[in-house]
C-alpha positions in Angstrom: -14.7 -1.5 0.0 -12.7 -3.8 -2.4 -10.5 -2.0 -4.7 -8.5 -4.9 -5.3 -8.8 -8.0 -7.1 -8.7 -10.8 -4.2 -7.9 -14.7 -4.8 -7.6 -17.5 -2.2 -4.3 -17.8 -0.8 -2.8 -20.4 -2.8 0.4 -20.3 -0.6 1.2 -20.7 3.1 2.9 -17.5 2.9 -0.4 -16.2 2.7 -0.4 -17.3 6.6 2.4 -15.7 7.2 1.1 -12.2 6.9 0.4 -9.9 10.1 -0.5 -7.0 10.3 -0.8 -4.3 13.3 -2.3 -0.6 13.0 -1.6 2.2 15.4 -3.3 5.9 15.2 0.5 8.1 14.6 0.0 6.8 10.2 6.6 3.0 4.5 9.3 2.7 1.1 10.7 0.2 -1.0 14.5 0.1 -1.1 16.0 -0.8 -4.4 14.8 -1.6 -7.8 13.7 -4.8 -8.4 14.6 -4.8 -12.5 16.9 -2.5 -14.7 16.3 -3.1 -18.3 14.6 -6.3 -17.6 17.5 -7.8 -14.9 17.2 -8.3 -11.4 20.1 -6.0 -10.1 19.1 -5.2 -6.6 16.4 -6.9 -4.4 14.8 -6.4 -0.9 12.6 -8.2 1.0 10.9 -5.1 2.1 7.4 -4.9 0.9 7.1 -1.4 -1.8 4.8 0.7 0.0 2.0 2.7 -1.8 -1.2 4.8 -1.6 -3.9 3.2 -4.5 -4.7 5.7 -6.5 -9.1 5.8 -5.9 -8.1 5.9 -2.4 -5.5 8.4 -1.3 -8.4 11.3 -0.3 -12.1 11.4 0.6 -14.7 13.3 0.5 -18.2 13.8 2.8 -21.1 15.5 1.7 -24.1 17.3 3.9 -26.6 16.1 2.8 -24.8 12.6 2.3 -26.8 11.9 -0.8 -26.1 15.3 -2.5 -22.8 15.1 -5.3 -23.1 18.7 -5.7 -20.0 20.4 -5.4 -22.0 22.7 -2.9 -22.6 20.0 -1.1 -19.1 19.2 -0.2 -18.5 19.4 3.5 -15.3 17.7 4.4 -12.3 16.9 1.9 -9.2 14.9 3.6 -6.0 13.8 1.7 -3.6 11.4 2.7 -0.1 12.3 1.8 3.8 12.0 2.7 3.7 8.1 3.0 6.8 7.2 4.5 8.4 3.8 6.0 11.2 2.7 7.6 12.1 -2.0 7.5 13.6 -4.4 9.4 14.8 -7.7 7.5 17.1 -8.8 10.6 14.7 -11.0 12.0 12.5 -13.9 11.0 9.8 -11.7 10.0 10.1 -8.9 7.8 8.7 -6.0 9.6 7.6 -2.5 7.8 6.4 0.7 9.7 4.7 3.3 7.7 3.9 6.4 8.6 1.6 9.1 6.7 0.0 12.3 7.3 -3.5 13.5 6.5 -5.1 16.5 5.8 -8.2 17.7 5.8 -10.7 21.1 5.1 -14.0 21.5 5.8 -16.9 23.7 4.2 -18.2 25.6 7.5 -15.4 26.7 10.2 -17.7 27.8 12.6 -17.5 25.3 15.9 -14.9 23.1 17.6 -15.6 19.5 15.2 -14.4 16.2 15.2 -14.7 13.8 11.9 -13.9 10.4 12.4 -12.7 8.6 8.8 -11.9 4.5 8.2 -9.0 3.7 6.5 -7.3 0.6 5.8 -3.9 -0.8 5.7 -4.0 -4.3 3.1 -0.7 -6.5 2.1 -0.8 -7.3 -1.0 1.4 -10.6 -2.8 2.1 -10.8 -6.2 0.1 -7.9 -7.6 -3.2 -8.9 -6.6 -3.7 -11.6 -3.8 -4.7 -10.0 -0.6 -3.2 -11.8 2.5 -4.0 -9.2 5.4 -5.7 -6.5 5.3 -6.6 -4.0 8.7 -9.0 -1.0 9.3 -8.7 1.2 11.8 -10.7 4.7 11.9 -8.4 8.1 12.2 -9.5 11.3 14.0 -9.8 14.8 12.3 -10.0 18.0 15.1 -11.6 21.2 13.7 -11.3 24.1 16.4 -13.4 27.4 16.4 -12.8 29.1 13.2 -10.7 26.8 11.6 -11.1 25.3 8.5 -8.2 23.0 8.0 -6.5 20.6 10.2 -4.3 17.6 9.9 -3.2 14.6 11.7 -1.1 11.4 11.1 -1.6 7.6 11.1 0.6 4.5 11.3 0.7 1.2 10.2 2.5 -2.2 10.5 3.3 -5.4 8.5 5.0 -8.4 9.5 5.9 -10.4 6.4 7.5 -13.6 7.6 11.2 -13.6 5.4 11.1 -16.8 3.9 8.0 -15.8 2.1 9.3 -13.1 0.7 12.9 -14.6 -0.4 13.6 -15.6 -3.7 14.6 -19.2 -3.8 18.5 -19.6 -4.1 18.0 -21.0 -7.8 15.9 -18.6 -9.2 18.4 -15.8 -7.8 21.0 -17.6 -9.5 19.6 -17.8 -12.8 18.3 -14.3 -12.9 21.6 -12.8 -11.7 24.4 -14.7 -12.8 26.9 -13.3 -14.8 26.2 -13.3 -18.7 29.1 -12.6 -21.0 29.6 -10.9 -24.5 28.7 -13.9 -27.0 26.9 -16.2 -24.8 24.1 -16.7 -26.8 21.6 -17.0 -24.0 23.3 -13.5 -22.7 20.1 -11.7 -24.3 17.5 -13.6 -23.1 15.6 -11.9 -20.1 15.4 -14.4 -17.6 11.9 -13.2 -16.3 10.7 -14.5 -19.8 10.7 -18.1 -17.8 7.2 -18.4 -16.8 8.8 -20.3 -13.9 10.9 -17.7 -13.0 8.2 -14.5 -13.1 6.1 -16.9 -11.0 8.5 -17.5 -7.9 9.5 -13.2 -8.5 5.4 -12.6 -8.4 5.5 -14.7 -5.2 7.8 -13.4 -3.1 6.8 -10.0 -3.9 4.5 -7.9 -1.1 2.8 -4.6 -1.5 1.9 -2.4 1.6 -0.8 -0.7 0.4 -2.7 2.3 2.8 -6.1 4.5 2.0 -9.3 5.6 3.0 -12.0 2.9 3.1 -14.3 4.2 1.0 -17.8 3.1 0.3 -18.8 2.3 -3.6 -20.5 5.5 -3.9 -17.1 7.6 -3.0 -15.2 5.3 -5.1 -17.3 6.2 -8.1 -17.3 9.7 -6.5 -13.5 9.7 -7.0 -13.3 7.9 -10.5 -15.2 10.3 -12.2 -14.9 13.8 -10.5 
């Protein structure tokens, strides 16, 4: 699956990302720009689901797209995270849940989905990126279930620092009259550029093959 639009890391803070999963299943503090100004700013990477790949959907027969056809539906929700910027590296824990409801409840069932946890920098250039597969227990009679998964970024902190001058120029203080006081800083191409770089994404979904990404564009 590649939902994102990948480039070479130009950086070395692209080999600064790791990554770790574990099978339990994060948020950005702060807002990055208020009417254009940096006002707060955190190193903690904004963590999100993409939208073609928050749920997923398997079909019996596999080939069929007929809604009568549809045999299990799972949905990952309630993304959560908690980040520690103490240390050298910047490290993000994200936890979400998934749930899941299948066609026929009769029989104790296990369905086994991929999903993928990818860091993203600057909108677009994938550094790291991690699949794991994630467990979904049908008993007897039951037609939904649900289960949760975890992952883990380590971002190292200097990547993801703005560089003393560029903080300064985007947040110093600007003063009625000063005629530069209406100019957004961010209009710097030099500026966006070093705000695009240290800024890293979290991103977590299913793993989905082209067919169920075209399945869940047009649907």
């Amino acid at each position: 699956m590649r939902p994102f639009k990948t480039k070479a890391a130009k950086t070395k803070a692209a080999a600064a990302v790791l990554m770790t999963l574990g099978l339990l299943g994060c948020a950005r503090q702060g807002d990055i720009y208020e009417r254009g100004i940096l006002t707060t700013y955190t190193a903690c990477p904004a963590v999100s689901i993409p939208a073609p790949a928050g749920d997923i959907t398997l079909f019996d027969p596999p080939a069929s797209r007929d809604s009568t056809a549809i045999d299990v539906v799972a949905t990952i929700t309630n993304l959560r995270s908690t980040c520690d910027e103490s240390g050298e590296y910047i490290v993000t824990n994200a936890t979400f849940d998934v749930h899941a409801q299948r066609r026929d409840n009769r029989g104790a069932r296990e369905v086994v989905v991929p999903y993928f946890a990818t860091v993203v920098q600057g909108g677009e250039n994938v550094v790291a990126k991690k699949v794991r597969m994630i467990g979904l227990r049908f008993e007897d009679g039951q037609y939904r279930t649900s289960t949760n998964g975890a992952a883990t970024s380590q971002v190292l902190r200097s990547a993801a620092t703005l560089p003393e001058d560029i903080r300064r120029q985007i947040t110093r203080e600007r003063r009625a009259g000063d005629p530069s006081a209406a100019i957004d800083p961010l209009s710097d191409p030099a500026v966006r550029a070093a705000v695009e770089r240290a800024r890293f994404e979290l991103l977590v979904g299913f793993e989905l093959d082209q067919e169920q990404l075209r399945y869940n564009a047009t649907r």
